[in-house]
Structure formats: structure tokens, C-alpha cells
N, C-alpha and C positions, 0 to 999 in steps of 0.2 A: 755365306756368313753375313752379307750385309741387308739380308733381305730377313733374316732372323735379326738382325740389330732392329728395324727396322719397323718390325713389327714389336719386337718386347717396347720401342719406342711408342708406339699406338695406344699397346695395351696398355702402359704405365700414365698415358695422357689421357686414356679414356676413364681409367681408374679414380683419377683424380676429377677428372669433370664429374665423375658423377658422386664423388663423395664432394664436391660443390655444390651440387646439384641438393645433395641428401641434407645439406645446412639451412638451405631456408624453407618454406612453408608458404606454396600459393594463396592469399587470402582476398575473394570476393569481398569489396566493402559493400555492406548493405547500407540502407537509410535508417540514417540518427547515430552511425557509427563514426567516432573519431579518433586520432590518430590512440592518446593515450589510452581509450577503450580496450583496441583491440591488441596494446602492449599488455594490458594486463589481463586480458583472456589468454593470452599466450604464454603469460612467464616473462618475457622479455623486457630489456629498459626501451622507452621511446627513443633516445638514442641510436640506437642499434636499429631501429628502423629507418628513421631517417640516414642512416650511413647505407641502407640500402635500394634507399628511393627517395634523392636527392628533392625532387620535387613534391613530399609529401610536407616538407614543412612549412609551404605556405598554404596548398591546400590540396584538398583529396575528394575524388568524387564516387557519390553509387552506381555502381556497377562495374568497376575497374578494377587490376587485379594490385595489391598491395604485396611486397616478400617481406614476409615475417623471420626474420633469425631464428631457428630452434635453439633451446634453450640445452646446452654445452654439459652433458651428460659425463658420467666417467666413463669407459673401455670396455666396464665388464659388459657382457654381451646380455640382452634376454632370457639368451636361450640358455642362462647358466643358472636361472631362476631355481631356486629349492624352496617351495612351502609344506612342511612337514607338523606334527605337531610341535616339535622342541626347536624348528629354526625354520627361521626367513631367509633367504639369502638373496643377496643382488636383485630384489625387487625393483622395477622400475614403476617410479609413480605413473599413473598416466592423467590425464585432464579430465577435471571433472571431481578425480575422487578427494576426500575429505579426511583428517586425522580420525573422525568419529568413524567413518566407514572402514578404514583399514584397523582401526582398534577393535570393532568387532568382528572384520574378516580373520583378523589373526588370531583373535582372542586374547586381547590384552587388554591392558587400559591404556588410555591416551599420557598418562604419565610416565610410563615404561616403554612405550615408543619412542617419544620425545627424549627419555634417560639414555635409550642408546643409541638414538638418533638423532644427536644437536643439532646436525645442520636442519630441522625441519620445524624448528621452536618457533623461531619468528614466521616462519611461512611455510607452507608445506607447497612446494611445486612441481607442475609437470618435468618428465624428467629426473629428482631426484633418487636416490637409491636408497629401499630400506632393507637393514640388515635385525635379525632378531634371533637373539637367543632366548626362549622361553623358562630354559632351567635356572635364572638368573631371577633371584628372589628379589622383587618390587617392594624396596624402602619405604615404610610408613613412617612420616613423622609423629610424634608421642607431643600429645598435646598437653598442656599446661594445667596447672590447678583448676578448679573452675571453668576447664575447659574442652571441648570433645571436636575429635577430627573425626568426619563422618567418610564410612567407608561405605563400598558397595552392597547396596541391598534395604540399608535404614533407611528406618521411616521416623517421622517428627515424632507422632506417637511412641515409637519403640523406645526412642531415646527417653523422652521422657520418663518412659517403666523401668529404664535399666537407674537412674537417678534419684525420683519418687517425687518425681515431681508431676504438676498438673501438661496437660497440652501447650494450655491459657498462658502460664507463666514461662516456659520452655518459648512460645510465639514472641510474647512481650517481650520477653530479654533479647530477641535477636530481632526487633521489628525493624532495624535498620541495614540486617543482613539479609534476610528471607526472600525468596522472589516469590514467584508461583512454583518452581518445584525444587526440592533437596537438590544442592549441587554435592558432588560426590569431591572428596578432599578439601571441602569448606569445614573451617572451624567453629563453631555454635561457643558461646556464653551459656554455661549453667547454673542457673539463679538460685539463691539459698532458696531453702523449702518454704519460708512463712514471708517471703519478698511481698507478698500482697498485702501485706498488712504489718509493714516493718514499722512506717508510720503513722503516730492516731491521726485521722485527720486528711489522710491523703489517698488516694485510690488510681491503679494502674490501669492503664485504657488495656481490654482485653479483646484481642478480634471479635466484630459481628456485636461489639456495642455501639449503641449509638448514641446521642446527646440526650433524645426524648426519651431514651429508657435510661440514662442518669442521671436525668432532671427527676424522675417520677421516684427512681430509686433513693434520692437522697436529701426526698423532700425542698425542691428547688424548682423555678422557673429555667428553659432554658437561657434566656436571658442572662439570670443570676449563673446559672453555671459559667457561658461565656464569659462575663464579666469579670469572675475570680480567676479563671485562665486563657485569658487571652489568646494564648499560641493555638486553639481549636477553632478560632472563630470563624478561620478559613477551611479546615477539616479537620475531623477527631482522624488521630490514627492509632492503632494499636502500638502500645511503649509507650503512650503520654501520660506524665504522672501529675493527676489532678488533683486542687487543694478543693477537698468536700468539705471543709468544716463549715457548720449550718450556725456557728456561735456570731459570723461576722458577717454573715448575708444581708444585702442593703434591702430594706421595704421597697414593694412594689410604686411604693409614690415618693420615694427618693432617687428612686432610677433617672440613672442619666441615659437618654436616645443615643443605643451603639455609632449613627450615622454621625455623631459631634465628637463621639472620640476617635471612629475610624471613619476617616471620611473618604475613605481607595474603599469601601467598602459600600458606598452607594448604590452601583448596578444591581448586587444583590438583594436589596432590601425590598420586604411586604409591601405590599399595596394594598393599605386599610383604608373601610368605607367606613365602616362601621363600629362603635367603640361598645355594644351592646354583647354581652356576654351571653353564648345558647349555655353556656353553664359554666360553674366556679373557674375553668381551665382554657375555655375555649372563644375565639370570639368569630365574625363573621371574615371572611377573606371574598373578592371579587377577583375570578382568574383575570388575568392580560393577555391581550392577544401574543399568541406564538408562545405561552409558556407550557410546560410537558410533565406528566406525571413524575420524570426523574425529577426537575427543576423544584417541582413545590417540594417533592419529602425532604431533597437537599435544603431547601430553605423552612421547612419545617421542623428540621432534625430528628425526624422518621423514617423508618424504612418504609417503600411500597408497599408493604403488607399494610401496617401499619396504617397509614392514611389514607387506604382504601377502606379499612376496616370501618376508620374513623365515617369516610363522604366513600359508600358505595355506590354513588352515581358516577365515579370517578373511573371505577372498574368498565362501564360503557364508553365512555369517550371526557378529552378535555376539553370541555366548552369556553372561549371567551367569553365573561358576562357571567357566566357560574358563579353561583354565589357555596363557598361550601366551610368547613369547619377548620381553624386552625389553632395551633396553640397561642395564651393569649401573650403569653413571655417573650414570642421571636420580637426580634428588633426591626425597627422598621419606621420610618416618617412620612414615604410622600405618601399622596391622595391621588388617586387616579380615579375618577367617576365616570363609568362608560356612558353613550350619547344612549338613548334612545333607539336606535337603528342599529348598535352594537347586538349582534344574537353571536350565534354557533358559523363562525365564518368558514369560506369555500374559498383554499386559495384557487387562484386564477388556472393553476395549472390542472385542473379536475376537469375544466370545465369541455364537455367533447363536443367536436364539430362534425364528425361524422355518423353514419348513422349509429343507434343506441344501442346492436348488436354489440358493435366494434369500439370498445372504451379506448382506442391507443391515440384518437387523434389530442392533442390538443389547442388549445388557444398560442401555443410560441411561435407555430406556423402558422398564423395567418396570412403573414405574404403570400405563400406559397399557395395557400388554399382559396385566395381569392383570385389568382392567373392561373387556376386551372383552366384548360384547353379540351374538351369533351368532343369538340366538332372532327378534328385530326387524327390520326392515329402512330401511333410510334414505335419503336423498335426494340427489346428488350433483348439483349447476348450472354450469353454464359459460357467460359470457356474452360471447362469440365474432365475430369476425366472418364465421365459417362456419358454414354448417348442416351437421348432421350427417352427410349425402351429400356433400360439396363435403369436409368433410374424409376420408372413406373413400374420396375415386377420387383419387388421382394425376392423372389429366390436370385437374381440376376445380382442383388445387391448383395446378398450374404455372400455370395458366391468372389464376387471383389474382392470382399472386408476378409474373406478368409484366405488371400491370397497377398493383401495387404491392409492391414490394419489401420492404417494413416487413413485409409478413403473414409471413414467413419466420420473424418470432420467433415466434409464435402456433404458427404448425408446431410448432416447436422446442420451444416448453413442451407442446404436446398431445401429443408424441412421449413426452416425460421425466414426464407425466401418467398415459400406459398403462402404460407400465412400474410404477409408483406403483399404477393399480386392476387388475393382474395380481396384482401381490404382495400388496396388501389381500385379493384373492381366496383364496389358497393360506392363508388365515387364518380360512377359512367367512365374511369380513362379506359381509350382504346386504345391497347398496343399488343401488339405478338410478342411469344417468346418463345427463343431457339436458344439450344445447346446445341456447342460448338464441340467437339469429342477433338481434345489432345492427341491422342496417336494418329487422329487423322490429318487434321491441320499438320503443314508442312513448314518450309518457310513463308509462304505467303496462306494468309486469309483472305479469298475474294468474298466480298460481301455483295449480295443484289439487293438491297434493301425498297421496296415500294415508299419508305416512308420518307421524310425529311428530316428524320433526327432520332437516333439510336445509341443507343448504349452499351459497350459489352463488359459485364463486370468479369474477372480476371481475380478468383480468391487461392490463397496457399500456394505460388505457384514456385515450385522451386528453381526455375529452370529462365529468373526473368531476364538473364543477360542473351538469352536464345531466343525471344520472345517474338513470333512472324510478325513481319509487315505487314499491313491490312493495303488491301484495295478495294474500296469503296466509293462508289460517287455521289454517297450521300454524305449529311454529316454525322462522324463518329464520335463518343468520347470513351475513352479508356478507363474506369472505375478500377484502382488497384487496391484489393485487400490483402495486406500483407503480403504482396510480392515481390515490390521493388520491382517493378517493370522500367524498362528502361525507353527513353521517348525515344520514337524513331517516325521518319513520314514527317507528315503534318497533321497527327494527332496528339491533342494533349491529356495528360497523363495526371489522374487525381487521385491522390494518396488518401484515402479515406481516415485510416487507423492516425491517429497523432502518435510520432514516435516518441521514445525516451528520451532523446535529446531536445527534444519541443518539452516536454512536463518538464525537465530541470531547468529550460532558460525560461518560462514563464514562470514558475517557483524564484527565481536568483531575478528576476527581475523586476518583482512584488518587494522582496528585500531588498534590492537597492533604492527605491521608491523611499523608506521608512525611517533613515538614517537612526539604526540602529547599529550596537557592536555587535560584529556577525564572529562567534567560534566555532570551527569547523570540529566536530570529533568523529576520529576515525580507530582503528583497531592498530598495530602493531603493523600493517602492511598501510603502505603509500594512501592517501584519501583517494578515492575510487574516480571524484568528477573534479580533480583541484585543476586543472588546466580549465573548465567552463565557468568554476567558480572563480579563479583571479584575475579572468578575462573580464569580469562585471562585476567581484564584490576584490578588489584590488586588496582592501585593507585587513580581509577577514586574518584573524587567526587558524592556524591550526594546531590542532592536540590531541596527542595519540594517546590509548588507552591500553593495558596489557591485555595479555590472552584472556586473564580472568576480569576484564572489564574496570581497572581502576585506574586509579590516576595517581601522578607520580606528587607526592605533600607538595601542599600549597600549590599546585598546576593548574586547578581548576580557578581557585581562588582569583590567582593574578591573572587569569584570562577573562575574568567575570569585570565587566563596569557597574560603580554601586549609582551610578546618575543617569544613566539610558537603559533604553531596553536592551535585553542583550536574547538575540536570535543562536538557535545553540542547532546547528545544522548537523544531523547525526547522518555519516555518510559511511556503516558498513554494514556487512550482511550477517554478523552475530549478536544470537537473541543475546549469551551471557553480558555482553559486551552494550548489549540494550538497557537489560535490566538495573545491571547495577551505574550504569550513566544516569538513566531516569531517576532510580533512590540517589543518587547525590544531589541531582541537579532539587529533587521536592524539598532537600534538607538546605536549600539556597534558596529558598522563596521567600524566607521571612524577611531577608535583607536584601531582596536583589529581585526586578520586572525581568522576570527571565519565560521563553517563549522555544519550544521544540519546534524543529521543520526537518522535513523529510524530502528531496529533492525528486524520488519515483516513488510510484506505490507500489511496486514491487518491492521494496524496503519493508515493508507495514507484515509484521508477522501474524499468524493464524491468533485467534483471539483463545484457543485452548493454549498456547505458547505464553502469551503476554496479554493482562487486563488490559482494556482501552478505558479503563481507570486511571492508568498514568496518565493517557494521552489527555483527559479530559482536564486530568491537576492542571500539565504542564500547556494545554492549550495548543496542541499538535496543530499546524500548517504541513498539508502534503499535497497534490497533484492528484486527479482520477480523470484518468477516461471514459468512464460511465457514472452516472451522475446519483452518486448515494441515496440522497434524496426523493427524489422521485418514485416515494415506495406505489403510489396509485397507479401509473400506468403500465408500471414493471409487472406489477401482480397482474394486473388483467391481461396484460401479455402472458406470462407464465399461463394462468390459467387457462388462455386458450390456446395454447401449442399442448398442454398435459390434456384437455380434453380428447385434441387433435392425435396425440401419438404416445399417451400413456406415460409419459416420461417426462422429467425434467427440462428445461432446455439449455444446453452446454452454452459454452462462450460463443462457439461459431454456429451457435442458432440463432445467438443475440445480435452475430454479426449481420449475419442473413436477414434477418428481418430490417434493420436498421438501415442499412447500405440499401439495401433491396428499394425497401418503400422510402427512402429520400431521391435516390435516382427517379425511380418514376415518379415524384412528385415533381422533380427541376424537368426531366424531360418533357413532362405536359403542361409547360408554362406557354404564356405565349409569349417572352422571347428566348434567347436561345441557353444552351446548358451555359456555357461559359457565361455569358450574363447575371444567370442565378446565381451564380458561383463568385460572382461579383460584388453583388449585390446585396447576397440575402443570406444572414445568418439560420440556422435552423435548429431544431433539439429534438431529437426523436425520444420512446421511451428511457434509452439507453445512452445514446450518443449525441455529442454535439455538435455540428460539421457550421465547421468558420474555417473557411479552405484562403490561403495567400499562397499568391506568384509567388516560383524560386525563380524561376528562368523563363523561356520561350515555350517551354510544353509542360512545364510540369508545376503542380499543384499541391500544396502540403495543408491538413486539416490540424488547424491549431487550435481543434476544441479542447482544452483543456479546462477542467471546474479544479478550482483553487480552494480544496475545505481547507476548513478549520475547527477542529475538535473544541465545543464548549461547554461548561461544567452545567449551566443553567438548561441550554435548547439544543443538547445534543452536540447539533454541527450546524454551522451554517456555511455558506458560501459567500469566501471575497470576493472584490471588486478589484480586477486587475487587469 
């Protein structure tokens, strides 16, 4: 009897160890990850973490394991799961998915999930339970006079037909609601039928007008137009209702210069040379260095089409010094007369230093290109999951890819890698290159290297807390592309990729620099980075927005300063919650220096999602790890990887080439890799590597380009 006590004791102790066991969640920290990051990949409070790794609250490091609490589900079991047409039952969320993805798994709409699923309104998380009865008829609300709840399937057009009204008028009366596409359960304004012409005398801005076609339309200068309405001076938008009456139009030689009445409106202004008219409408304009086909029509008030039509030399390229046509009404005072020596300028970064085949070098690495070392030769590692056979045949390669699909990036950087030791070639460096095959390597990697300085790059590697010991008696460095390799030995370990948590503290560190009022906006769930952002912007506010992106009266208002610039830090990952922040925030310009920032570029949505139209109103501030800019070397790269291998080149061809050809540029210096690394900033087509010490082995790449979206020249790049 007591040997049976004995043991139901065991089993009742083992039982519960392991439903102990089953509560938390082994979590590798990788690099750039912190503590609140990885509470809200989980569902969890940061709390709750710390209560279970007393020493993560002061600090935590990559490659170690963190326990994550699971998030405290109800009873009912999985396996009692029913999806049927007419019911859901006891669905367990799992990570990852979305209310959008399970409204059209079940087939519903996201309003009738939410209706009998409260607990998932404010957030939908791992874990939670959804239950769905489908024969339960989804409540429309019955919209108001004058007014239409759009259901599934309309379109802008239809409504229109169903009311009799134009498109035109149907856009304008909701130009303050509208995004880029019909949201499904938004309410639309339906404008009487003759709204375009209610009053004599005034005209409604309708999409895809522009100034210079209601200057021309209404017998006016754009000038005069601006003049009698002001609030366009900065952009016409569709919904602006403009006073056309031509009875009180001031003569062209009573005009007062827009820069004495708006004087915040200086940067914008022409730059006239000349006051001689090529006809009744037009006078001579002299481009300025760095301004852009968008920048003149906007300060034209033309479209592209339009002012190309106008100066088809325009349609070939924008030349500084160009002299071409503009209207003679835009406003405008200084005088800028180019020197002599002003022509068709070559920024600096065109310019190539290697040979003329190969357009990828240019003038940013000089350093590097003048300690090149030709006479020595060096070591180049790849630690792969192919041998060197299995990547030179093609059928060996498919043969992987069809056994595992993921090898495909590997390809993809070894492809954007040859290219990278082609061109180190046509520069005389001499070094080898070996692949290292993963299932072979063990825990140690003995290296016999001939040379005196080697390299082994280390790309996707999933496995970096197991990562072999090298022994080598030469010198080694570790290149890690997105591994997270962990330092061991006495090699040090260079993080190529700059992580997420480097873009957000060099973004929040630009902003502290500016002493501006910093509002954070985030969605109905917690702000995503508020532990990075009150660690450095202590003061900012925060302000949540609902599910459909608004804001609760007067919210915005009292968190706006009307006497400083105010930085409006948008920190979630929904476009709805995008769009309608940006339309508030354009409808606060006219009273308030207000400025967008984005703390990742992963934030930044697909441009079929969202214009970068807002972003140019609002003056977007974001982070990029590859440099926008740089459209000359990127192309001729592209262009010679598509010649090379028929195809595009992914992200980890960009990597390939980039990591590739700056390693072998630092290893053939003549002195050592860490020295470079020291020393010498560098910018490849893509990439920028400005590598700082963390510790004793390990190296983090803090290239980050700080853009900034601008209405005149596109984008440029801060100084930070």
C-alpha cells in the first residue's frame, strides 16, 4: 500500500511539474531585442517577466535564454475545436494571426466577431478564444439623412449612381474622410445635387484640380487666385471652397509680393532672373541646384504633364542653370544668378573609381581605396550550408531548394557575393575563397590559413548560440549577417545589418537634439517602443487612437503646442489608424509646425496602401538601412546581377554584395580589420557600415540614414 501511495505521490508531483513547466515559454533574446519588445510579441505584461527573471530588469543580453509567462488561456481544450459553416467554437487564437485573417477565415466581417467576441475589441491576442455563431444576423446601423453607411462591396462610383450625384461632388463632400480606399462601415456625407454651384461666385476644389488649371479656368493669375484664398497657398486640396469672383481681382501692378505677406513661406519661393516675358503668361525661370521635376510643378502649380508640355527639355533631365518657362503670376522675390562655371552638375557620389565596366565604386570610400594592399593576399570564409560543388551545379541547387525552400536566400546572397569578388578582382586584391559546409563543421572549426588575415562571413544562421570555436593561428574576423552569433575565443564579432533598436535610438536621439514637443500616437494597444522612448524623450506625451484611427474630442488638440514644433511620433502597425492620424494632423497645419516621424522603416506602408503624399505634407522623419537615395549605384548594381542571372536581386543579394565587397575591401588594407573598423566609415551601393564597440568582441553597425520626406526635393538626408 505504501509503495502505491508512493508512487500516485510521484505522479501527482510530476504532473504538476510539468504543467509548471507548460506555463512559461523558452525565449532566445536575439540582437536589438528588449525586454518590453519581446512582452508584447507574446501577449504578456513586462511585469510578468520580470517576476520570472529577477535579473532582466536591469539588464539582458543576446543569446540567452529569457522565460516568457504564456498568456493564461481558459480550459477549454483545442481539441474541442468545431469550425463548421454556422459555428466556431472554442477557437484558440494562435500568434501571428489577425482579426482581418480570421474574419475572412470564418467568413464574416470583423464587426460580427468583435459583437460576439468582446474580449478581442481592444486587442485580439495569442491565446484568446473565439466562439461564432454564424445564423445570428450582423446589425447595420441606418444612417442619417444626408447620409450613407457603406457596406460590403460599394464603390465611390456606385454610391454616387445610387444618389445622382457626380463622383466629383460625392469626393469633395467627404475630402476630409476619404483615404486611398472605401473603408467598409464608414459613413459618407451626401451632398445636394447643385452643391457645385450653390454659390455665384465660388467654386469647389474637385480631385485632380490644380491651381494652374483654375487660374486659366477663371480668368486669373495664379497669384491672384492664391491671393483671394489663402488657405491653398500651401496646397489645393479637394473640399476647398474657392472665392472666383473675377469683379475684385487686384491688377497685376497692385500686387503685393506673397513673401511680405507670408513670410514662413520663403523656402518655397521662384527664383527669377529675368522679368522679360516668352509670352502674355509666361516669363523665364533659371533652375537651382538640387531642385526636381516634382518641386518646380509644385511651385508652378502644374502638374508633371503640364510643365513638361510647357519646357520639353524637362522630359530629358533637370539641369541646374536651365533656363525654361514658368507662369508669370507664381509669387516669388529672391534673385539667384548662377556663376559662370554653374552647368548640369555630377553629385560627388556618381563619380567611379574603379574600373568603367564596374559603376559600384564610389568617391565615399576613398579611404579604403587608397590602403588597398595588392602585394599580400587574404583569406575570404563562408560558412554555408553548401559546399562548394552543391553551389556551382544547378541541378545540386534545386535539388536543396526542393527539400528546403529557406536555402533560396543563401543562393541569393552567394549570387550578390560573386558579383562583389568579380569586382574586388578588377582591383588586383588577392585573396581565396572557401566554403565552409554546416553539417560538416562540428564544434570546432580548425582553420589552416596561409595568409595573415581572414575573414569568415556567417549569413542567416539560425543556430548562433551553437555557433563552433574556431582555431586558427592566423588572424580571424567574424562577419555576422543576421545571426546573432555569439563571441567566444578571442575573435571579434561584427554585426553588419544595424538592428531595430539602433534605427529607433538614432531617430529619438535626432529628437532630443531639437527641443521640440514630442506626441507619441499609438492604436488602442500599449505604444510599441514607450520604454526607449521615455528613457531619452522623458517629456513626450502619449495618445492613443481607436481601432478606426480617431481621436477622443479635443485629444489631439491639447496635446498639439501652438509656439514650438511639435514631432508627432506615430508608433503602430495599422494603416486605418495611419491614414486617418495623417488627415487630422494636414487639418492642424494651418495653426500649428507640426512634423511626422516614424521610429523603424518597417512602420512605412507599401505606397499602393498609403500616398507618400502625406508623408511629403507632413514632412515624414524615418530611419533606413539602405540609402533611398542613392538611385546611380543601386541601378548599375541591379543591372548587373539581371544581366548576370536573369532576375531581379532580392534583399539577401543586396546583402551579399554589400557585406561581401566591404569585407574585402577592410581585409586588404594595409592595416588591420579592426583598425578599419575603427577608423573608417564607409557606404556601399546599399549599405552603410559605421560599426562601434559593445564590449570586448563584439561590434554593432550603426549605419543608419535619418530621411526625411520633402515637399520641394523629394527627400533628403539629416544630420545626426
Amino acid at each position: 500500500m505504501g509503495k502505491y501511495f508512493t508512487l500516485i505521490i510521484l505522479l501527482f508531483l510530476g504532473s504538476k511539474y510539468s504543467l509548471a513547466q507548460q506555463n512559461y515559454i523558452d525565449h532566445t533574446i536575439k540582437n536589438g531585442e528588449n525586454v518590453y519588445m519581446i512582452s508584447r510579441r507574446y501577449g504578456v505584461s513586462v511585469n510578468a517577466i520580470f517576476d520570472l527573471n529577477p535579473g532582466s530588469r536591469d539588464v539582458i543580453y543576446t543569446g540567452n535564454i529569457l522565460r516568457v509567462p504564456k498568456y493564461s488561456t481558459t480550459t477549454t481544450s483545442s481539441n474541442n475545436t468545431i469550425i463548421n459553416d454556422t459555428t466556431v467554437s472554442n477557437y484558440i487564437v494562435k500568434r501571428g494571426e489577425t482579426k482581418s485573417g480570421l474574419s475572412r477565415r470564418f467568413g464574416v466581417s470583423i464587426a460580427m466577431l468583435e459583437e460576439q467576441n468582446p474580449h478581442i475589441v481592444s486587442m485580439l491576442q495569442a491565446g484568446h478564444t473565439i466562439n461564432l455563431d454564424k445564423k445570428i444576423q450582423e446589425t447595420q446601423p441606418k444612417a442619417k439623412t444626408g447620409e450613407h453607411y457603406v457596406v460590403k462591396g460599394e464603390t465611390l462610383w456606385g454610391i454616387s449612381r445610387i444618389y445622382g450625384i457626380s463622383l466629383a461632388q460625392l469626393e469633395a463632400a467627404n475630402a476630409d474622410r476619404l483615404s486611398e480606399f472605401l473603408q467598409i462601415g464608414q459613413t459618407l456625407i451626401i451632398p445636394d445635387k447643385n452643391s457645385e454651384t450653390t454659390i455665384e461666385g465660388e467654386y469647389l476644389v474637385q480631385r485632380g484640380d490644380t491651381k494652374f488649371q483654375l487660374a486659366k479656368r477663371f480668368n486669373m493669375t495664379i497669384a491672384e487666385l492664391e491671393e483671394k484664398n489663402p488657405h491653398i497657398v500651401t496646397m489645393l486640396m479637394a473640399g476647398h471652397r474657392l472665392n472666383v469672383d473675377n469683379n475684385t481681382v487686384v491688377s497685376q501692378s497692385q500686387e503685393i509680393p506673397d513673401t511680405q505677406e507670408n513670410p514662413d513661406l520663403i523656402e518655397d519661393t521662384i527664383t527669377e532672373v529675368d522679368t522679360t516675358t516668352t509670352s502674355n503668361s509666361y516669363k523665364n525661370y533659371v533652375i537651382e541646384p538640387k531642385e526636381t521635376l516634382f518641386g518646380l510643378s509644385k511651385k508652378a502649380g502644374m502638374t508633371i504633364e503640364e510643365l513638361t508640355t510647357l519646357n520639353p527639355n524637362l522630359l530629358t533631365s533637370v539641369n541646374a542653370g536651365d533656363i525654361i518657362k514658368m507662369p508669370i503670376g507664381v509669387s516669388g522675390t529672391s534673385t539667384y544668378t548662377p556663376s559662370k562655371s554653374t552647368t548640369s552638375t555630377v553629385d560627388s557620389t556618381d563619380t567611379n573609381i574603379a574600373d568603367s565596366t564596374t559603376k559600384i565604386y564610389t568617391n565615399k570610400n576613398e579611404t579604403l581605396f587608397t590602403n588597398l594592399v595588392t602585394e599580400t593576399s587574404t583569406g575570404l570564409y563562408f560558412y554555408t550550408p553548401f559546399s562548394s560543388e552543391e553551389l556551382s551545379s544547378p541541378e545540386e541547387r534545386q535539388k536543396m531548394i526542393s527539400v528546403n525552400a529557406d536555402f533560396q536566400k543563401y543562393i541569393d546572397f552567394f549570387q550578390g557575393a560573386q558579383i562583389a569578388i568579380d569586382s574586388a578582382k578588377t582591383l588586383n586584391l588577392d585573396f581565396d575563397v572557401t566554403l565552409i559546409k554546416k553539417n560538416i563543421a562540428k564544434s570546432k572549426i580548425t582553420i589552416e590559413s596561409p595568409h595573415r588575415k581572414n575573414a569568415i562571413l556567417v549569413p542567416f544562421s539560425e543556430t548562433s548560440s551553437n555557433f563552433p570555436s574556431i582555431d586558427s593561428e592566423s588572424s580571424i574576423s567574424l562577419i555576422d549577417i543576421e545571426s546573432n552569433i555569439v563571441s567566444n575565443d578571442s575573435i571579434n564579432v561584427y554585426r553588419s545589418i544595424p538592428s531595430e533598436e539602433i534605427q529607433i535610438t538614432k531617430t529619438l536621439n535626432y529628437l532630443a537634439q531639437q527641443n521640440a514637443n514630442v506626441v507619441v500616437i499609438s492604436d488602442l494597444t500599449e505604444a510599441r517602443n514607450k520604454d526607449l522612448i521615455l528613457s531619452t524623450l522623458p517629456e513626450a506625451q502619449f495618445l492613443k487612437a481607436d481601432n478606426a484611427g480617431f481621436f477622443k474630442s479635443d485629444a489631439l488638440d491639447n496635446a498639439l503646442n501652438k509656439n514650438k514644433l511639435n514631432y508627432i511620433v506615430f508608433d503602430s502597425e495599422k494603416t486605418i489608424v495611419l491614414l486617418n492620424t495623417t488627415t487630422a494632423l494636414m487639418g492642424k497645419l494651418s495653426d500649428h509646425n507640426i512634423q511626422l516621424v516614424m521610429l523603424e522603416s518597417s512602420l512605412l506602408p507599401k505606397q499602393t496602401e498609403v500616398s507618400d503624399m502625406r508623408f511629403r505634407v507632413l514632412k515624414l522623419i524615418f530611419p533606413a538601412v539602405t540609402d533611398p537615395q542613392n538611385k546611380n549605384d543601386i541601378t548599375d548594381f541591379e543591372n548587373k546581377y539581371e544581366d548576370l542571372f536573369s532576375a531581379k536581386p532580392s534583399q539577401h543579394a543586396v546583402l551579399g554584395f554589400d557585406v561581401t565587397f566591404d569585407t574585402l575591401l577592410r581585409i586588404s588594407q594595409s592595416t588591420s580589420f579592426e583598425e578599419s573598423i575603427n577608423t573608417t566609415l564607409s557606404e556601399q551601393p546599399h549599405l552603410k557600415f559605421d560599426y562601434q564597440k559593445t564590449n570586448d568582441r563584439n561590434y554593432f553597425n550603426t549605419g543608419v540614414y535619418l530621411m526625411q520626406y520633402n515637399s520641394n526635393e523629394g527627400m533628403i538626408e539629416l544630420n545626426h
